[in-house]
Legacy VTK file of the C-alpha trace (Angstrom):
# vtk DataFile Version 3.0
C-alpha trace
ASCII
DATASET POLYDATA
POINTS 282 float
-134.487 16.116 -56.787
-137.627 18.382 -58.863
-140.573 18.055 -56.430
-143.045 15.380 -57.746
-145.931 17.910 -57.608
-143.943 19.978 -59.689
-143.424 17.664 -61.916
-147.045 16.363 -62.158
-148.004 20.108 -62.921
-145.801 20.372 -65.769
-147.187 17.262 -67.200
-150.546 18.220 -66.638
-150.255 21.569 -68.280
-149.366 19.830 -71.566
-152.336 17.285 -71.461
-154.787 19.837 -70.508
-153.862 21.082 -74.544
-156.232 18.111 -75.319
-158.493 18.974 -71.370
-156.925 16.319 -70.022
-155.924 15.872 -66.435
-153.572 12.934 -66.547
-149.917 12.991 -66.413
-149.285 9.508 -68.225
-151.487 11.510 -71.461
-148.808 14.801 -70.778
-145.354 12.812 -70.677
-146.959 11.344 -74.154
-147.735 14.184 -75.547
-144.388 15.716 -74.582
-142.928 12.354 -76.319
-144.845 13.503 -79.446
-143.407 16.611 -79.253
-139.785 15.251 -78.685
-140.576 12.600 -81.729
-141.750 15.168 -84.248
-140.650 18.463 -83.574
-137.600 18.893 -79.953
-137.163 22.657 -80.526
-140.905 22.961 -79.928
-140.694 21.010 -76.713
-138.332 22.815 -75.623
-140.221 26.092 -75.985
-142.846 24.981 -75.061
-141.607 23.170 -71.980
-139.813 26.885 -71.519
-143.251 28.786 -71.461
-144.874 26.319 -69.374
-142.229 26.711 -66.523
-142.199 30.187 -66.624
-146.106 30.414 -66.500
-146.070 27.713 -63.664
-143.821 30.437 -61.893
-145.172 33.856 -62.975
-148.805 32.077 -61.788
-146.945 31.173 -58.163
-145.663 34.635 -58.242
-148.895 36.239 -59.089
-150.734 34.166 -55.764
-152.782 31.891 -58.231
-154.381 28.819 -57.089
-152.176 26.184 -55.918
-154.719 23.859 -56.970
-154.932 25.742 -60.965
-151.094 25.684 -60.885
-151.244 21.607 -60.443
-153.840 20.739 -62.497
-151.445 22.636 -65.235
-154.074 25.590 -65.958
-151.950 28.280 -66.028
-149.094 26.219 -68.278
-151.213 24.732 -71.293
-151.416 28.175 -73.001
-147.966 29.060 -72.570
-147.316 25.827 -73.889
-148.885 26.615 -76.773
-146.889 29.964 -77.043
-143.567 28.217 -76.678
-144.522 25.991 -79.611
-145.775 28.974 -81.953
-142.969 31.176 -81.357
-140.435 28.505 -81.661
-142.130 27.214 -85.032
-141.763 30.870 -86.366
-138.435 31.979 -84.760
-136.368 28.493 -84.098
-135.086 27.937 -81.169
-132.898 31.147 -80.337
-132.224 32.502 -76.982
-134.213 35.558 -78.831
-137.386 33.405 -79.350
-136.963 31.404 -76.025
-136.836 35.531 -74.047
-140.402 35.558 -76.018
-141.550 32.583 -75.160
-140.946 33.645 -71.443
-142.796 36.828 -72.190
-145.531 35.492 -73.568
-146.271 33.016 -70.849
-145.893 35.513 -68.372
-148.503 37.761 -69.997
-151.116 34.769 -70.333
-151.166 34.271 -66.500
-153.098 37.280 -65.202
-155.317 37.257 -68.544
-156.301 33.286 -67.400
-156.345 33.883 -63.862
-159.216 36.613 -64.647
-161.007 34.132 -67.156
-161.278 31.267 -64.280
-162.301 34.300 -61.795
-165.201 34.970 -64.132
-165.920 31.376 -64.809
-166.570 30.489 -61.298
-168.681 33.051 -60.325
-171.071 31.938 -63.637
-170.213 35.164 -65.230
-168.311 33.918 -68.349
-167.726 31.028 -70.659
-164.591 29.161 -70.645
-161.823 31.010 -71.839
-159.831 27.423 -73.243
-157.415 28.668 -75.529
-158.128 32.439 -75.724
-154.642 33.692 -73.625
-152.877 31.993 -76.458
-155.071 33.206 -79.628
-154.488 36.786 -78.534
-150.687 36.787 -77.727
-150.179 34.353 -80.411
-152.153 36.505 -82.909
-150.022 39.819 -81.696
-147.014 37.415 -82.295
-148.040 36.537 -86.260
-148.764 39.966 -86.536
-145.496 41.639 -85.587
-143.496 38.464 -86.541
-144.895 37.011 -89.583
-146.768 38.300 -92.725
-150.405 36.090 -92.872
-149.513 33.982 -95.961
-152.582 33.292 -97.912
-151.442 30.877 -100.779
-152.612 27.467 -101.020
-150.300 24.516 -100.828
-149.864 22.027 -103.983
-152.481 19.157 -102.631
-151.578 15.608 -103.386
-153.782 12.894 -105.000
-156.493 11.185 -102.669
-155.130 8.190 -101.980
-155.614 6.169 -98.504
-151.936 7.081 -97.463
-152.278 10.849 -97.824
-155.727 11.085 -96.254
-155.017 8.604 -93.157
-151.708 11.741 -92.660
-153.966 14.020 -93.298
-156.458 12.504 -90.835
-153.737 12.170 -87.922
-152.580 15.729 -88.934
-155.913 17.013 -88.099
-154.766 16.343 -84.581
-151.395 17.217 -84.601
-151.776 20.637 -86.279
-153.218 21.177 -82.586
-148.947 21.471 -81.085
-147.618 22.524 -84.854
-146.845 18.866 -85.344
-146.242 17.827 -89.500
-145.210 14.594 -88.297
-147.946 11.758 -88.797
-146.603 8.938 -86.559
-145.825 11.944 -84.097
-149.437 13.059 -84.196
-150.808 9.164 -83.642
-148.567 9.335 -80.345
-150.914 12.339 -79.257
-154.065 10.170 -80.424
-152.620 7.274 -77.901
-151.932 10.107 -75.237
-155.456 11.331 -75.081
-156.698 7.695 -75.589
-154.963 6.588 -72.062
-156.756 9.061 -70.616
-159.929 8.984 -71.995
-161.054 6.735 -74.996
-164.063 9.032 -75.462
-162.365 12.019 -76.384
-159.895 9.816 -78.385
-163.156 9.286 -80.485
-164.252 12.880 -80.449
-160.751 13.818 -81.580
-161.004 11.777 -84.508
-164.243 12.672 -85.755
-163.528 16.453 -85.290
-160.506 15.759 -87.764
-162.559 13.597 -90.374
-165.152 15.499 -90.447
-162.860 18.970 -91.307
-161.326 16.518 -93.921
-164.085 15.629 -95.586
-165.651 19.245 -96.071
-162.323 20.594 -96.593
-162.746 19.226 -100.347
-166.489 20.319 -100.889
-164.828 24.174 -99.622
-162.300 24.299 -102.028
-159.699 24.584 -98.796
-156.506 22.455 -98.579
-156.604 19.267 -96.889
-153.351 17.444 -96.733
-151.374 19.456 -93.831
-154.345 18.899 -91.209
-154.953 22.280 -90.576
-158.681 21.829 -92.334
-159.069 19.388 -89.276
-157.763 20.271 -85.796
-160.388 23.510 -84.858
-163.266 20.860 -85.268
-161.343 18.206 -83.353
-160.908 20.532 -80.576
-164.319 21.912 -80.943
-165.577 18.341 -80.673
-163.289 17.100 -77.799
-164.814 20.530 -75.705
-167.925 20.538 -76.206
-168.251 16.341 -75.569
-167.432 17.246 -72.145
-171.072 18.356 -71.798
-173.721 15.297 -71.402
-176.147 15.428 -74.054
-174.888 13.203 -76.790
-173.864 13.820 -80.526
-175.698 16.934 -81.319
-173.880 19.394 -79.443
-170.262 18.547 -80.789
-171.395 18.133 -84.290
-172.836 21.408 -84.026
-169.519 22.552 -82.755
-167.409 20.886 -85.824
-169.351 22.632 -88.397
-169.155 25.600 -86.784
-165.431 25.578 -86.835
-164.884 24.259 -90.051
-167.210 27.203 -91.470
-165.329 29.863 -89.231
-162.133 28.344 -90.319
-163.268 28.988 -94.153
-164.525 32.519 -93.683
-161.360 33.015 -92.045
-159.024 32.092 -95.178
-161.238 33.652 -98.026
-160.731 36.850 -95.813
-157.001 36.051 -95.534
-157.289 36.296 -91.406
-154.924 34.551 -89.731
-157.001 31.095 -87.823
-154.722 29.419 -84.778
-157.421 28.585 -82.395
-160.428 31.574 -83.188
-162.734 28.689 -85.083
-162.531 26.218 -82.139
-163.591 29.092 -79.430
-165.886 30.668 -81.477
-167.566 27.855 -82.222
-167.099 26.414 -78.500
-168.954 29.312 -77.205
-171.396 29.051 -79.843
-172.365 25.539 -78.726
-172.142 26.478 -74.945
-174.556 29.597 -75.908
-176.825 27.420 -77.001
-177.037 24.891 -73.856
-177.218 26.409 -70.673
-175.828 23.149 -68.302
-172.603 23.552 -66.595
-169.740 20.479 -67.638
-169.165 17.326 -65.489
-165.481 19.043 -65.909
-164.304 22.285 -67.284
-160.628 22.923 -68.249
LINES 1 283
282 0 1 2 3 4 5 6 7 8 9 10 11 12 13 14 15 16 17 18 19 20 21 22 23 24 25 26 27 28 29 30 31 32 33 34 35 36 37 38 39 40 41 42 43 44 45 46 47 48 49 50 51 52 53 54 55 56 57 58 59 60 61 62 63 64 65 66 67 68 69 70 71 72 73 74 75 76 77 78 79 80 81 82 83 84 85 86 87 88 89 90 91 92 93 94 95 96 97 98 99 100 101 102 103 104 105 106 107 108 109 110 111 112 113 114 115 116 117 118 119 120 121 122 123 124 125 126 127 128 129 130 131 132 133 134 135 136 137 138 139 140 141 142 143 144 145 146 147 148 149 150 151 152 153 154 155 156 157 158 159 160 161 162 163 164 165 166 167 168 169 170 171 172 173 174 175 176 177 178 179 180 181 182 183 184 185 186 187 188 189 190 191 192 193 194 195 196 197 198 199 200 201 202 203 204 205 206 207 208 209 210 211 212 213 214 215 216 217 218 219 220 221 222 223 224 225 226 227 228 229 230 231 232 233 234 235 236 237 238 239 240 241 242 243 244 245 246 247 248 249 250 251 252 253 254 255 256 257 258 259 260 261 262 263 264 265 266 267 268 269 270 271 272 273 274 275 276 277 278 279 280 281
């Protein structure tokens, strides 16, 4: 029988994607996964295993290891390279690579973060080793998809996209099961989530940027749901969303490739810019 700590890590490591630390909100997002998209589970579930042992291996923190720390980026990795590869044993040795190369990069970003010289590093393992992968995998395509009329069907998908763009998911019901999973664990960020994604929505128009697929929405959800963690109401966040919606624009008028560089660059504007440590940091 898997060791129940082991298992809790595993599931913590996919809700700390959305800085979570709950394992009901992980097992739902992993039901998302398995809903909308099972080959990225399972590379995803691949890279967070072999982080959770390349971080064991390495002497990380027992404690990092359980609250899934050293598995949500390689998450993230499994999921990427599986969306570009399929699920081969060729993409899955990646995958494995990947993660293992994300563990000494985080373990040196929560070093620095605890000794109050750095910001949080949140997704940064997995922009870098993802943005290696695009480059040497797949040409940056810089065409705009056809985008549908703007009727209340297409922008509630597009809405629920704008959150599950943040795992690669195209599947709308699939994306309102990752809505529910941060919702069990915090209502709040639920909120924060949402507005992140509206709010990229409803510029993405204005911008002349595509809307439909969600990808115009989940760097401001994220850059909401982050910087929410820090008391000090609505200012801080919103600052954070337009941030990342205008990063995400400069980005694709200079035909850059995105993943997650709008959400920490805007992050670490807003955390530049107030000086209190978080209640939590993930």
């Amino acid at each position: 029988m898997p060791d129940p700590s082991q298992l809790r890590a595993v599931l913590h490591a996919f809700a700390q994607i959305f800085l979570q630390r709950h394992a009901g909100c992980g097992a739902l997002i992993m039901l998302a996964l398995a809903s909308g998209a099972p080959a990225q589970l399972a590379g995803a579930l691949c890279g967070v295993l072999v982080a959770h042992g390349g971080a064991s291996w390495l002497g990380c923190s027992a404690a990092d290891r359980n609250d899934g720390l050293y598995g949500y980026n390689a998450a993230l990795l499994g999921a990427l390279l599986v969306d570009l590869l399929g699920l081969t044993g060729t993409s899955l040795a990646l995958v494995g690579v990947a993660a293992l190369a994300s563990c000494p990069l985080q373990a040196w970003l929560l070093a620095r973060l605890r000794c109050g010289d750095g910001l949080p590093g949140f997704t940064l393992p997995f922009m870098l080793i993802g943005l290696l992968a695009l480059l040497c995998i797949a040409p940056v395509s810089v065409s705009s998809p056809d985008v549908p009329a703007p009727d209340a069907t297409t922008l509630r998908d597009a809405w629920l996209l704008g959150i599950g763009q943040v795992v690669f998911l195209d599947a709308p019901l699939a994306a309102a099961c990752l809505l529910v999973a941060v919702a069990l664990a915090s209502l709040r960020d639920a909120f924060w989530l949402l507005t992140g994604s509206a709010l990229g929505l409803l510029l993405a128009g204005p911008l002349g940027a595509p809307w439909s697929d969600g990808l115009a929405g989940f760097n401001p959800a994220l850059a909401a749901l982050a910087l929410a963690q820090w008391r000090g109401g609505w200012r801080l966040p919103l600052l954070g969303m337009l941030a990342a919606v205008a990063i995400w624009r400069a980005c694709i008028e200079l035909g850059l490739p995105t993943l997650t560089l709008p959400f920490l660059l805007a992050t670490w504007l807003g955390l530049t810019l107030r000086a209190p440590r978080p209640d939590r940091v993930e």
